[in-house]
N, C-alpha and C positions, 0 to 999 in steps of 0.2 A: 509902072502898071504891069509890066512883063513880068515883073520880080515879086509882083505882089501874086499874081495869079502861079507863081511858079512856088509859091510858099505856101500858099493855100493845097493847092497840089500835093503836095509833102504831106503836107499835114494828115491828106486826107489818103495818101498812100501809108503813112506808117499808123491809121488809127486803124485801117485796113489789115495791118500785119498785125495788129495786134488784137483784131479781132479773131483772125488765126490764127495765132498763138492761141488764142480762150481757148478756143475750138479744139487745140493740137491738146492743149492742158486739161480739157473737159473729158477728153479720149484715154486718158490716161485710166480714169476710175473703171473703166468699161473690163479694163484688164485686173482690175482688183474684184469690182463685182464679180466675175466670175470667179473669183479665187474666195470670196469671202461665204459664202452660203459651203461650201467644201468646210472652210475653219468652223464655220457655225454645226456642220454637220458634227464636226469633229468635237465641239467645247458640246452637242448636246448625248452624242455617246459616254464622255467623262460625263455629266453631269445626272444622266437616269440609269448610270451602270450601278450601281450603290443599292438603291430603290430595287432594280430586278434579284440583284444577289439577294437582298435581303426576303423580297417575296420567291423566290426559290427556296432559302434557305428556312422561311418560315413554314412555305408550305412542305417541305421535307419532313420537319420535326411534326407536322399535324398527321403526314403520312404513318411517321413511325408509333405516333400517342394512336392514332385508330388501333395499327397492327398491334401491337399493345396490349390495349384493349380488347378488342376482339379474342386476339391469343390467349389473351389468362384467362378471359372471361370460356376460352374452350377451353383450355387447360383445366379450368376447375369444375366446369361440367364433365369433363370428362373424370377427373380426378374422383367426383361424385360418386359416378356411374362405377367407376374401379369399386371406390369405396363400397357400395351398395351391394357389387357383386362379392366382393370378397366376404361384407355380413353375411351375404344368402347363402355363400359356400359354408359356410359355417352354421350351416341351421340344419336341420335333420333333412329338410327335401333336397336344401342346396346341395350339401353331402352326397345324398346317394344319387341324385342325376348327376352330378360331376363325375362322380364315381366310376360310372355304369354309361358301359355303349349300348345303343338301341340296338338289339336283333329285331329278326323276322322270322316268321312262319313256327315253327312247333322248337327254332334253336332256343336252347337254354340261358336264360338272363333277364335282361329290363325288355320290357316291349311295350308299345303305344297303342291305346286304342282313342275313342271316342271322348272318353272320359278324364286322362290322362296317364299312366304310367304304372304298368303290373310286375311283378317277378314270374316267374314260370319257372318249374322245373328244381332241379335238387342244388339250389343257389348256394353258397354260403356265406357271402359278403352282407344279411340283411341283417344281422344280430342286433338289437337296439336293450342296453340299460336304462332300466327306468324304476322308479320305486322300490330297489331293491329286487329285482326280480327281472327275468328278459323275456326278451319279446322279440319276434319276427316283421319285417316289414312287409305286407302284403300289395302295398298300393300306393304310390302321389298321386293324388286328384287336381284337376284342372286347378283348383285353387290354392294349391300350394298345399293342402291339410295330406299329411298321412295315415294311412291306415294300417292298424298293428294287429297281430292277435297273438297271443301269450304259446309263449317256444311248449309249453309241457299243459298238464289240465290243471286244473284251478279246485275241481270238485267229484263225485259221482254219483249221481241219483237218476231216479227215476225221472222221466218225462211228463206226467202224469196221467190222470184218464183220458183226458180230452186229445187228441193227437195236432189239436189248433197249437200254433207257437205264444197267439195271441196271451193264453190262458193259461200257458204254462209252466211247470216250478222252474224253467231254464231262463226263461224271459226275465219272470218276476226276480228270481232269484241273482241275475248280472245287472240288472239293473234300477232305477230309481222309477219306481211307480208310487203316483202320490196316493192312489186310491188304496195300497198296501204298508202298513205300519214298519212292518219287518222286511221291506222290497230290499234289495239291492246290499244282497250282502257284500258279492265281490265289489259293486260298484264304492263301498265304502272303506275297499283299503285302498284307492287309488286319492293321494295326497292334491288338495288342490285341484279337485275337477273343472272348476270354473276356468279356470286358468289355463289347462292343458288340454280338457277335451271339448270336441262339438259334438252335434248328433249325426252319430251315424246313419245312413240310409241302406237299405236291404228288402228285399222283395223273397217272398215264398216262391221257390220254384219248384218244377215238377220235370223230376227224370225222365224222358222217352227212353227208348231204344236204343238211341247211336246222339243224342243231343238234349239241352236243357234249353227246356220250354221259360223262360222268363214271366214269374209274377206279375199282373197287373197294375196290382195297386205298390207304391211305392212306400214302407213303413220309413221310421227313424226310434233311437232311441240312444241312451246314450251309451250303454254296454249292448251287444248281440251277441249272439252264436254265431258258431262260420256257417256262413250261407252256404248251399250248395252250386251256386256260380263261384264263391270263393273260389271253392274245391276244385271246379275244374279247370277255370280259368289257372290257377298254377300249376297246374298238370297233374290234379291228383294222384293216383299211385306212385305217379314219378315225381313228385314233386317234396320242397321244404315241408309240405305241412303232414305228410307223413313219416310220424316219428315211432311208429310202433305200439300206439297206443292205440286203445276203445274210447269212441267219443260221439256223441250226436253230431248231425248236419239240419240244417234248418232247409226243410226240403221235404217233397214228397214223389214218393213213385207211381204208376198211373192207377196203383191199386187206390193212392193216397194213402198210401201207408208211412210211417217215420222211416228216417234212416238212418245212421249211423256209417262211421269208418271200420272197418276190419284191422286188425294187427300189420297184415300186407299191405294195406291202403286201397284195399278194396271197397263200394261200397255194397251195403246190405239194406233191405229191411229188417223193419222192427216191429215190436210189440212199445207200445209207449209206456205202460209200464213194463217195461224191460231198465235196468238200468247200466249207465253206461258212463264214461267220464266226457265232463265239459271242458272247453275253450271259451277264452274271452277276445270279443273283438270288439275294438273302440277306433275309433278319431282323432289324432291329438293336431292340434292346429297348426295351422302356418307359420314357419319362421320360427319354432324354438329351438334355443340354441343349446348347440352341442359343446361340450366340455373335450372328449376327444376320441377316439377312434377309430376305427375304418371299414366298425363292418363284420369285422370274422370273428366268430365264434368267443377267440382268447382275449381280442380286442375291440369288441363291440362300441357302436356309438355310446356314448355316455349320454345321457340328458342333462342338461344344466340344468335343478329344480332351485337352486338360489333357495331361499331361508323355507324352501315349501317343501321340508325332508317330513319321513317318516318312519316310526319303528315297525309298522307291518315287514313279517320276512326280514326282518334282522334277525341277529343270531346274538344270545346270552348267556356267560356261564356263570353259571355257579354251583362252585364245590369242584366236583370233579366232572360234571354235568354240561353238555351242551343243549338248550330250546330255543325254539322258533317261536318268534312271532307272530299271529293271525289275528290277531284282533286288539287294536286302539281305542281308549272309549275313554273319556274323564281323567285322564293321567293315569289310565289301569293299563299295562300288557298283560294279555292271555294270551299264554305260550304252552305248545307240545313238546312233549323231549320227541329231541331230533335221533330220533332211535326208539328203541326198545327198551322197557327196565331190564336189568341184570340183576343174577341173584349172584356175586361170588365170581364175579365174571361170565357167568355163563349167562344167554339171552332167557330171559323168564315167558314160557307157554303155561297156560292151564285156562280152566274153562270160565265161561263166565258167572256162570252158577247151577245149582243142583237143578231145577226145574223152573226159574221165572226169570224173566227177559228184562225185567223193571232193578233197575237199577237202587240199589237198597242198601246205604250206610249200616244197617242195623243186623244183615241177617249173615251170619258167619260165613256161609258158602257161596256170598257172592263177591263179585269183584269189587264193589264200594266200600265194602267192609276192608277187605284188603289194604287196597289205595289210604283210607281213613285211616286205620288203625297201625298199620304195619309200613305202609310203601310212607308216609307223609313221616312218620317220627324217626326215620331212620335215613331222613336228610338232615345235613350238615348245619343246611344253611333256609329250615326252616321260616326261621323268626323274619324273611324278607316275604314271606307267602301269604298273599294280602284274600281276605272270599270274596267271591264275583258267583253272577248267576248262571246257572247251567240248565237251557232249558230239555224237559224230559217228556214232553207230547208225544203220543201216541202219532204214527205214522203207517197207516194201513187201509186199508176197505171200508172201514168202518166211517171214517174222518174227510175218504176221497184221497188218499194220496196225495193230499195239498198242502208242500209245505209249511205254509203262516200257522199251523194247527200245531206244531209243535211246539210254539213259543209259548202257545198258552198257557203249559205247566213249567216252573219252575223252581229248581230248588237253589238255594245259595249255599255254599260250601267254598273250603280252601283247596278241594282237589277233584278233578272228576275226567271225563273219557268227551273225545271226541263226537260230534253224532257227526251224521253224514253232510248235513247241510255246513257245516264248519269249512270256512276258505282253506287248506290245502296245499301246500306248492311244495312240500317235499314228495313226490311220486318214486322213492326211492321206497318209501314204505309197504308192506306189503303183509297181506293177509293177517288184519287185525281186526279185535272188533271195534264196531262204532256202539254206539249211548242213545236212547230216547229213540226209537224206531219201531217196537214192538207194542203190541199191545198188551195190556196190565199182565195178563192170562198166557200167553203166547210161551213158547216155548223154543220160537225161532230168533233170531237177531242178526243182523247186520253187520257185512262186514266186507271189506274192501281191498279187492289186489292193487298190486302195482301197476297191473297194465291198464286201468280205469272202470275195473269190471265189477261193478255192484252185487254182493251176492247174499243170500239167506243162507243161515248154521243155523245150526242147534247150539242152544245156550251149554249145552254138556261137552261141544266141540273145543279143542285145545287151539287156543290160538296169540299171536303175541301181544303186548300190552301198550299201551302208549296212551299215559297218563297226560292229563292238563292241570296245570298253577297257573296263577297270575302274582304279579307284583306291581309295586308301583314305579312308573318312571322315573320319577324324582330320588330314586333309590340308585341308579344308576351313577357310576362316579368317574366313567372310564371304557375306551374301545369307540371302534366308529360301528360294530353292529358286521360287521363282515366277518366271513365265517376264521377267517384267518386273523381278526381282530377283533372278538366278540365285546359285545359288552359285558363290564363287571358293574360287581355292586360295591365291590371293597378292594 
């Protein structure tokens, strides 16, 4: 019994051990668990390291496709902006503000007003080629258009009776008025008007004292005379637009009287008929481009006219003869010799005729007979001398002094004389007569110095000759029309 309960004992001491053994064994994981969230830390860094690089490494490459983008997309705005300016440097306004630094107060150069950008003063950087002929830059306007007016005169006549600009043969005669058949002589050797020019704006103004009083009403057209704000805005006497010549100013003194420049670049009044030489002032628009230049005198802006050339003011030879060009019509040039006839070398003077002013193929002692009979057959080169109309209207008191009046009479011939209304631009010529100005009777005529000064002779007065031919252009075989590369015909 002692042995039984001494077994049972045992038994129940070693299921006792071995319940603390579990116990001691169960203890064991406690020392792992704390070790295994460590490993697990450790297998979940290897396993979302991969994943982070690769969104790093993807958002890198989105960082660099933005900058990218963004950068060309400025690079080529900008690139634009280059481009654009470089075009504009290259256009006749971009040119001369790059050109030109702004002064102040009465110093000599580019200056700023309200409007946009003046010269002032005895500049020489403004020379602008254009149509064969040059021209002064007077102005850039807000809008980028420049404004020119021709370096030398264009013409010389009368102003007419009226002393209004509105009405008279200066207006009519630069530019395009529809209500005038024969308006706009100058305005129609300028090639491609649509194209180059806008309408000018200009106001009649009125000389004070010591200041110009500014016109109210604001005109346009598309040729003008120089206003008299032109004039002083660029510093009159001292200034580019005094070149030594007689010219109208669109303007009036407080008499209301006309005015005009003096030889010193003074100004005067006038008698409106009085005559005197013109200027032309125009508009040419924004952004045309230049061909090359800089400006001065030898090297002027060139105009790029691209296929919009023309023979106005080219130069022609033939024989041993050099003319100019003034008038474009139907494939005809009407051309002056760029001189004087010579007899034998020597310059030929003599009168216009024995007692009548009318211009007369038939009557021995006058000059048409001449030119017809003697000056026309004793060229070379004849058989290229095509006839064009020459008109011979009476221009006097009787008519009004209003040019359109002398287109009414015309005759057609192969040779004839300039009248006064005829475009002009050799000013090198001097004391000649002009044609078609007189009345039938009259015994005086017209004639014209170099310095733009319109004058009355006597038809018995001795003076030089400078005849007019035309030819056709299609005759032409040769030369670009420069005086140094004339054109030929053979």
């Amino acid at each position: 019994m002692a042995k039984k309960n001494e077994a049972k004992e045992e038994k129940k001491i070693e299921k006792e051990m071995k319940k603390t053994s579990k116990k001691d064994s169960s203890s064991k994981p406690e020392k792992v668990k704390k070790t295994k969230p460590k490993k697990k830390k450790e297998k979940a860094r290897h396993y979302f390291g991969p994943i982070e690089f690769s969104f790093n490494f993807i958002s890198l490459v989105l960082v660099i496709c933005v900058g990218l983008y963004f950068g060309g997309r400025s690079f080529y705005y900008y690139s634009l902006q280059n481009q654009k300016s470089r075009e504009t440097a290259r256009t006749l306004n971009g040119l001369v503000l790059s050109n030109n630094q702004l002064v102040k107060d009465t110093t000599e150069g580019l200056h700023q007003d309200k409007t946009g950008y003046y010269f002032r003063g005895n500049v020489q950087n403004n020379y602008v080629w254009f149509a064969n002929r040059m021209f002064r830059v007077m102005r850039v306007n807000e809008d980028d258009s420049v404004k020119l007016v021709t370096d030398d005169l264009v013409a010389s006549f009368m102003w007419g009776e009226s002393p209004s600009y509105a009405n008279s043969n200066l207006r009519i005669w630069l530019t395009d008025d529809p209500k005038v058949d024969v308006s706009g002589v100058y305005y129609r050797t300028i090639p491609a008007p649509g194209r180059f020019l806008k309408k000018t704006k200009y106001t009649v103004d009125k000389m004070l004292e010591s200041k110009v009083e500014k016109g109210d009403i604001e005109l346009e057209d598309s040729i003008v005379s120089i206003s008299l704000s032109d004039y002083v805005d660029a510093g009159g006497k001292s200034s580019y637009l005094n070149n030594g010549k007689l010219y109208f100013l669109v303007g009036y003194n407080q008499q209301d009287e006309n005015l005009y420049v003096e030889e010193d670049g003074s100004i005067s009044s006038c008698d409106p008929m009085d005559g005197f030489g013109v200027r032309g002032v125009f508009t040419m628009n924004a952004n045309i481009p230049v061909l090359q230049g800089d400006g001065t005198k030898n090297n002027p802006y060139v105009i790029d006219q691209g296929s919009d050339t023309n023979y106005v003011d080219s130069y022609v030879k033939l024989g041993d003869d050099i003319w100019k060009v003034f008038e474009e019509k139907d494939g005809v040039l009407k051309m002056y010799l760029n001189g004087y006839i010579t007899v034998n070398g020597q310059e030929l003077v003599r009168n216009y005729s024995s007692y009548s002013s009318k211009f007369d193929y038939f009557a021995g002692d006058n000059i048409g007979y001449y030119l017809y009979h003697d000056y026309i057959n004793s060229l070379s080169y004849q058989k290229y001398i095509v006839r064009n109309q020459y008109p011979y209207g009476a221009f006097n008191a009787e008519v009004g002094y209003y040019y359109p009046n002398v287109y009414k009479e015309v005759y057609e011939e192969r040779i004839g004389l300039l009248n006064i209304f005829d475009y002009v631009s050799n000013n090198e010529l001097n004391d000649f007569f002009r044609d078609n100005t007189g009345a039938d009777m009259s015994t005086r005529q017209y004639s014209v110095l170099s310095n733009g000064l319109l004058e009355e002779a006597e038809v018995t007065d001795l003076k030089h000759i400078v005849p007019v031919i035309s030819i056709q252009s299609s005759s032409i075989k040769g030369g670009n029309g420069r005086i140094d590369n004339c054109y030929v015909v053979e």
